[in-house]
C-alpha positions as CSV (number, residue, x, y, z in Angstrom):
1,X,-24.5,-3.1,18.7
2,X,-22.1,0.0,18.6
3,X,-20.3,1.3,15.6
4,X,-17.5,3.8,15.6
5,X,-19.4,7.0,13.9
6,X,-16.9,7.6,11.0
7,X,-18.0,4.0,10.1
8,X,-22.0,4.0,11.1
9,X,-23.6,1.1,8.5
10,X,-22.9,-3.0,9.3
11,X,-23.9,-4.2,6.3
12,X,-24.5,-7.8,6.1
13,X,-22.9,-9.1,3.0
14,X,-25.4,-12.2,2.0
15,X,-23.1,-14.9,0.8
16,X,-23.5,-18.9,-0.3
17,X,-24.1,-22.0,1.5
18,X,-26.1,-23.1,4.6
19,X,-25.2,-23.4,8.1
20,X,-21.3,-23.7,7.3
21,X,-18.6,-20.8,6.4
22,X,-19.5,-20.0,2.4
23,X,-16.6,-21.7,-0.3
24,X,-15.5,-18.1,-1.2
25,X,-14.7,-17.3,2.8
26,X,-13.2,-20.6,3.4
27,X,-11.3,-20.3,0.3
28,X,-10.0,-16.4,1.6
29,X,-9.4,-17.9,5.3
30,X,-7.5,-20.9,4.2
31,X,-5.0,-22.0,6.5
32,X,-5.6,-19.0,9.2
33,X,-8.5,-19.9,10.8
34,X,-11.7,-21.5,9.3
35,X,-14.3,-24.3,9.8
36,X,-12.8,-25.3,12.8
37,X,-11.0,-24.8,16.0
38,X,-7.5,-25.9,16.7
39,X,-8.9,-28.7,17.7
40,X,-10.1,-29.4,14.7
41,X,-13.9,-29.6,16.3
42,X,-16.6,-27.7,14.0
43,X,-17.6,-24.4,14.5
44,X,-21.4,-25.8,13.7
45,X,-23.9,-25.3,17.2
46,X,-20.9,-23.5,19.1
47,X,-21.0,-21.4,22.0
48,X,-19.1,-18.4,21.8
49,X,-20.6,-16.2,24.4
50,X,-18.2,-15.7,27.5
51,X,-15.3,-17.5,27.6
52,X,-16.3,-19.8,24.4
53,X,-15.0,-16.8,22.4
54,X,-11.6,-18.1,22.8
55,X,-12.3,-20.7,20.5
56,X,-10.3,-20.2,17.3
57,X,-7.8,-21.9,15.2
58,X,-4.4,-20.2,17.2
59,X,-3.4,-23.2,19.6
60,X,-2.9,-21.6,23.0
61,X,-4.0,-17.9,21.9
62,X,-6.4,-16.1,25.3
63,X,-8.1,-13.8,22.6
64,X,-6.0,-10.9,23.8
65,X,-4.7,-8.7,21.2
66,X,-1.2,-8.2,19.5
67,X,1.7,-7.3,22.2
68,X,3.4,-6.1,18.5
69,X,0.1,-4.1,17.6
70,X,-0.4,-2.4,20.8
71,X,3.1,-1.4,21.1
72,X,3.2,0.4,17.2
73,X,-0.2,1.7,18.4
74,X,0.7,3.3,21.6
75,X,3.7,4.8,20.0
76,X,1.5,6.3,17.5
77,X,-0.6,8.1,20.2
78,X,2.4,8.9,22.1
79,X,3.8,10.7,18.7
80,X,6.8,8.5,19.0
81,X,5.6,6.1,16.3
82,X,3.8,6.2,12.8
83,X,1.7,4.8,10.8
84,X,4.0,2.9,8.7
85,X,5.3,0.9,12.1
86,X,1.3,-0.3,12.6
87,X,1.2,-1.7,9.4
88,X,4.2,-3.0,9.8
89,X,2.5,-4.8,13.4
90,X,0.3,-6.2,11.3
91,X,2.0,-8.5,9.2
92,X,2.4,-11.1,11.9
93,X,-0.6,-10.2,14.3
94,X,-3.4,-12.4,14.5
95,X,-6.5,-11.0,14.3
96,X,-10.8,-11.9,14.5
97,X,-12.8,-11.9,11.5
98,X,-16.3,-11.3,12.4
99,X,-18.6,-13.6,10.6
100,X,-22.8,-13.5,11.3
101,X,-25.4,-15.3,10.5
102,X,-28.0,-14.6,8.0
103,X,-31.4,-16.0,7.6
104,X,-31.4,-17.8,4.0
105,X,-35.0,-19.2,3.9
106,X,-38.0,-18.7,6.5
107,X,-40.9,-21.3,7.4
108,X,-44.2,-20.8,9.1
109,X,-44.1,-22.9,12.2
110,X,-46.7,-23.9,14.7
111,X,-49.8,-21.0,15.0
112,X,-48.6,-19.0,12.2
113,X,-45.5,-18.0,13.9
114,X,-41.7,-17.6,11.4
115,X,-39.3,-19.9,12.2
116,X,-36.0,-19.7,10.8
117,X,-35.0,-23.0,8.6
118,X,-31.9,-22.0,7.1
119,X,-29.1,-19.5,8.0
120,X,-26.4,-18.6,6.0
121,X,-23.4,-17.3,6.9
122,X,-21.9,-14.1,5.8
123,X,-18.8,-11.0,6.5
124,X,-19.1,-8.2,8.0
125,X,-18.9,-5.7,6.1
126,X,-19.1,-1.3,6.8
127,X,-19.9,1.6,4.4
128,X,-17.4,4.8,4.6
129,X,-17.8,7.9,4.8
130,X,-17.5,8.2,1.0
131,X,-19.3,4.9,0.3
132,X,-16.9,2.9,-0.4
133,X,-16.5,-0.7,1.2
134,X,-14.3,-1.1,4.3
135,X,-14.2,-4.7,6.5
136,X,-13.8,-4.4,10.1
137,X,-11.6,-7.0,12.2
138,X,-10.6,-6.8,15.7
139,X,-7.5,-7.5,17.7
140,X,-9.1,-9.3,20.6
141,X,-12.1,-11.4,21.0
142,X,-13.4,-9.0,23.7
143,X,-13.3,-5.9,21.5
144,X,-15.5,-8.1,18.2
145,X,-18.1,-8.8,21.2
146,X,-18.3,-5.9,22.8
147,X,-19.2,-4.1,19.1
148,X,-21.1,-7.1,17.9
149,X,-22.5,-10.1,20.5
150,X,-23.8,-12.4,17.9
151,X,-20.7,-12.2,15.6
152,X,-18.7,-15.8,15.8
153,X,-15.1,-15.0,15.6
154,X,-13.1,-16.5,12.9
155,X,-8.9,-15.7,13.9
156,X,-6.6,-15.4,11.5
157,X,-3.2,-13.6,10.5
158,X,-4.3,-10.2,9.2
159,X,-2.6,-10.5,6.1
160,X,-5.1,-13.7,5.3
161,X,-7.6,-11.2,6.2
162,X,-6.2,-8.5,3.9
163,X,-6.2,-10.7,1.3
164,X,-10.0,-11.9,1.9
165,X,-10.8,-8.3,1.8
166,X,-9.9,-7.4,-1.5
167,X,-11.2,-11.1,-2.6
168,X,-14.7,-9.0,-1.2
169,X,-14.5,-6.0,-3.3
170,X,-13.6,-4.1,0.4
171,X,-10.8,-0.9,-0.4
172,X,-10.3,-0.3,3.3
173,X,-9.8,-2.2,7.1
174,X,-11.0,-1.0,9.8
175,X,-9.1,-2.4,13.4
176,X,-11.1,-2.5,16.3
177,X,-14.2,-0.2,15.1
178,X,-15.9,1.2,18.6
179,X,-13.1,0.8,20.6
180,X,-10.7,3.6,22.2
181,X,-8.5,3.1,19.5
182,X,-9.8,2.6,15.5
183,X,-7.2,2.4,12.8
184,X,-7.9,2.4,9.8
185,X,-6.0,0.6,6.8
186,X,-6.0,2.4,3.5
187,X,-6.1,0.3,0.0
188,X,-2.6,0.8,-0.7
189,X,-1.8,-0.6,2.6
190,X,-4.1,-2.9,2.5
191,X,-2.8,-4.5,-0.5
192,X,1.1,-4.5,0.7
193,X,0.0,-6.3,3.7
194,X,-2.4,-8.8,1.9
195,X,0.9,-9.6,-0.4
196,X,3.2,-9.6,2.7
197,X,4.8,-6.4,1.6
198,X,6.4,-3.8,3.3
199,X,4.4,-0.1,2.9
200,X,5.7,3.6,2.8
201,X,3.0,5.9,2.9
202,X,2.5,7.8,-0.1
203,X,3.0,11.5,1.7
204,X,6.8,9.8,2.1
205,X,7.4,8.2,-1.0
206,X,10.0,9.9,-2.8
207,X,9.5,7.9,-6.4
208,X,5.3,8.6,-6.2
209,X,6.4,12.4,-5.8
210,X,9.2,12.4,-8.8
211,X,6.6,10.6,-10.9
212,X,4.2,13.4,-10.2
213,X,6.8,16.0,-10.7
214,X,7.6,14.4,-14.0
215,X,3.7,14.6,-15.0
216,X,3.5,18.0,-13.7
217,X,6.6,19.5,-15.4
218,X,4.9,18.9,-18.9
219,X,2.8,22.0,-17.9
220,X,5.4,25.1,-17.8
221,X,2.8,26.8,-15.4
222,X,4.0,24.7,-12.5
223,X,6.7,26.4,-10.6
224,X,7.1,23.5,-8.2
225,X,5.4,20.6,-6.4
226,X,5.6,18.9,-3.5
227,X,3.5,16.1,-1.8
228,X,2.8,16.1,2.0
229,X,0.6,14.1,4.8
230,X,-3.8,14.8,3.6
231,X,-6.2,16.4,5.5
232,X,-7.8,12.7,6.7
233,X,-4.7,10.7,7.4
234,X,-5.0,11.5,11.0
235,X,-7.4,10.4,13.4
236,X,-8.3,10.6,16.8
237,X,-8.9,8.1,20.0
238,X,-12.0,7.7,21.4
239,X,-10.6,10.0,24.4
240,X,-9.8,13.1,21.9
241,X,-6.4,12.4,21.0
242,X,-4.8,12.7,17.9
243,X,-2.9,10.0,15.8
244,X,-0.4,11.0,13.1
245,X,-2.2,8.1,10.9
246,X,-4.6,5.8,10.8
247,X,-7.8,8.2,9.5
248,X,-9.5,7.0,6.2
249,X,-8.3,9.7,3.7
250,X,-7.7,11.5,1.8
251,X,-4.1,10.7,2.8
252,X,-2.0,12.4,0.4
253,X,-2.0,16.2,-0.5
254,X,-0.4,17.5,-3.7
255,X,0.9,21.1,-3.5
256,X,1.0,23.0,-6.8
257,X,3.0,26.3,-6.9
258,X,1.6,27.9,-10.2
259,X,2.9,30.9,-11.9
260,X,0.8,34.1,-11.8
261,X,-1.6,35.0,-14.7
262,X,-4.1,31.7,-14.7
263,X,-7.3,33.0,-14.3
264,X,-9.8,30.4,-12.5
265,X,-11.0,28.0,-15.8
266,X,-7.5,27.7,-16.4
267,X,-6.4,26.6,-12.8
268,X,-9.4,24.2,-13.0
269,X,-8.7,22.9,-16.6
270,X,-4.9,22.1,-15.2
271,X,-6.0,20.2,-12.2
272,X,-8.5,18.4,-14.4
273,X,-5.6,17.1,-16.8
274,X,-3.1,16.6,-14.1
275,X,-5.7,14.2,-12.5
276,X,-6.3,12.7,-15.8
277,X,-2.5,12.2,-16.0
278,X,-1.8,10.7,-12.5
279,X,-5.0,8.4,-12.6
280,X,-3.3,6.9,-15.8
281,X,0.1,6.1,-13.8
282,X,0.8,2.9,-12.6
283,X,2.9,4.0,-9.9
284,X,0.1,6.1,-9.0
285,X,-3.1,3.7,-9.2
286,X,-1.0,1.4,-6.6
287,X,0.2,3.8,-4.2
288,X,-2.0,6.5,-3.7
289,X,-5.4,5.5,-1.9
290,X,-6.7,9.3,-2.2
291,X,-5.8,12.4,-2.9
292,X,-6.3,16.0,-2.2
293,X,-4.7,19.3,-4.1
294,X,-3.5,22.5,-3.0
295,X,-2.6,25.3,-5.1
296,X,0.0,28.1,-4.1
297,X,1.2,31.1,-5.4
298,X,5.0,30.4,-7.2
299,X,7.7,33.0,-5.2
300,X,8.8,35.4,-7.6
C-alpha cells in the first residue's frame, strides 16, 4: 500500500453492520453510488480486481477521471489556473470512495487455525500532518488500486462525498493521495462543495479581510492589515513542481503592521486577543480553515 508522505496513517475507521455498506455510509452515499452497481446487482462477493473495478453506480463510466478535473488541475501546474477553478471541477466530477473491509468477529477453525466469520465494512480514513482527520477519494479507479488493492470502490459525485465527510467528523479531502498529483480540499472548501456552493479562498476574500480589519482596528496599535495566500496553501507534484493551491494549510496569512514601542509580552498579548476575537466571528469560523500571523513594522 503506498501513501502520499504529507498523509502517512490509513486508518481504518471501524463502523456498523456485517458484510454490507454500514446505515450511516449508505445514508452519506445516498443516491451517488451505494449497495449496488448500475445494474442494480449487489456489491456482496464481487470482484473488483482488474477490470471489475469498473463496477460502480455511473452507467457507462470506464473509471477514468474527470476531463473537468484534469483540466482545472493542469492549469494549476501550468500557473494558468487556481485553486478556486479545482474546486470549482469538483462540483460535478464523479469520484471513488474507498471502502475496506474490517474483520468484526474471529473463529477458531479447523487445527487451531483463525478464520474470519464476520467482516465489516468501514471508510478510509488519513491522519494529517497536524492530526486532524482528512478522507481520501480518487478520481479514477486505477489511481484507488494502485494506492490500495483491497479497497472496493464506491463512485459517487464528490459533493456526496463532501458531505459524507463531514457526516465522519473528517476537516479535510484528500484527491488522489500517492499519485503525481495530490490536492488537497481544505474544510472551508470542503463544506461549500458538500452544500453545492461556490468557494473563494480566504487569502481573496475581500469581506473575511474587512471583518478582520474591523476586529483589528479596536486596538490603536495596528497601523494596517492585510491578508495574503499561507505558507502551506501550495503544494507540489510528485515530479517537484509547484501548485499555487492545493497544500493542507495553514492557507491564510494575516499581516499586522504594528506601531513601534510594543515590547515582546505586549505583541504576544495582542495576537492572543486578536485570535480570541477572530475565533469568535462567524464569518471567520466558516471561511478560514487555518491561519498563520505575521507582524511588520508600521512605515513611519
Amino acid at each position: 500500500m503506498s501513501h502520499d508522505p504529507q498523509f502517512p496513517a490509513a486508518d481504518k475507521a471501524p463502523a456498523p453492520g456485517a458484510r454490507q455498506l454500514p446505515g450511516h455510509i449508505a445514508a452519506a452515499l445516498a443516491g451517488a453510488g451505494g449497495t449496488g452497481d448500475s445494474a442494480g446487482q449487489t456489491w456482496a462477493a464481487r470482484d473488483l480486481s482488474g477490470d471489475a473495478a469498473k463496477i460502480h453506480n455511473f452507467e457507462d463510466d470506464d473509471g477514468t477521471a474527470d476531463a473537468g478535473y484534469l483540466a482545472a488541475v493542469d492549469a494549476l501546474v501550468a500557473g494558468t489556473g487556481s485553486e478556486a477553478g479545482v474546486v470549482a471541477s469538483l462540483a460535478t466530477a464523479r469520484v471513488f470512495v474507498p471502502v475496506v473491509a474490517q474483520l468484526a468477529e474471529e473463529a477458531e477453525g479447523a487445527d487451531g487455525l483463525h478464520a474470519d466469520k464476520q467482516a465489516d465494512m468501514a471508510l478510509v480514513t488519513l491522519t494529517a500532518p497536524d492530526g486532524r482527520t482528512a478522507m481520501p477519494l480518487f478520481t479514477s479507479a486505477a489511481a484507488l488500486e494502485a494506492w490500495h488493492p483491497e479497497a472496493r470502490p464506491v463512485a459517487v459525485y464528490a459533493a456526496r462525498a463532501a458531505l459524507s465527510a463531514v457526516s465522519e467528523g473528517a476537516q479535510l479531502l484528500v484527491l488522489d493521495p500517492g499519485s503525481e498529483v495530490t490536492f488537497v480540499v481544505r474544510r472551508p472548501a470542503m463544506w461549500s462543495l458538500a452544500q453545492q456552493r461556490d468557494w473563494t479562498p480566504s487569502y481573496l476574500d475581500g469581506e473575511l479581510e474587512s471583518a478582520l480589519k474591523s476586529l483589528a482596528g479596536t486596538y490603536p496599535v495596528v497601523r494596517r492589515l492585510e491578508i495574503q495566500p499561507g505558507s502551506g496553501m501550495a503544494s507540489h507534484t510528485a515530479a517537484g513542481s509547484m501548485m499555487a493551491g492545493g497544500g493542507p494549510g495553514p492557507e491564510l496569512r494575516v499581516v499586522l503592521y504594528l506601531e513601534d514601542g510594543l515590547d515582546a509580552a505586549g505583541v504576544q498579548d495582542l495576537v492572543t486577543a486578536l485570535n480570541g476575537h477572530w475565533a469568535q466571528n462567524e464569518l471567520f469560523a466558516e471561511r478560514v480553515d487555518s491561519i498563520e500571523v505575521s507582524l511588520q513594522r508600521a512605515a513611519q
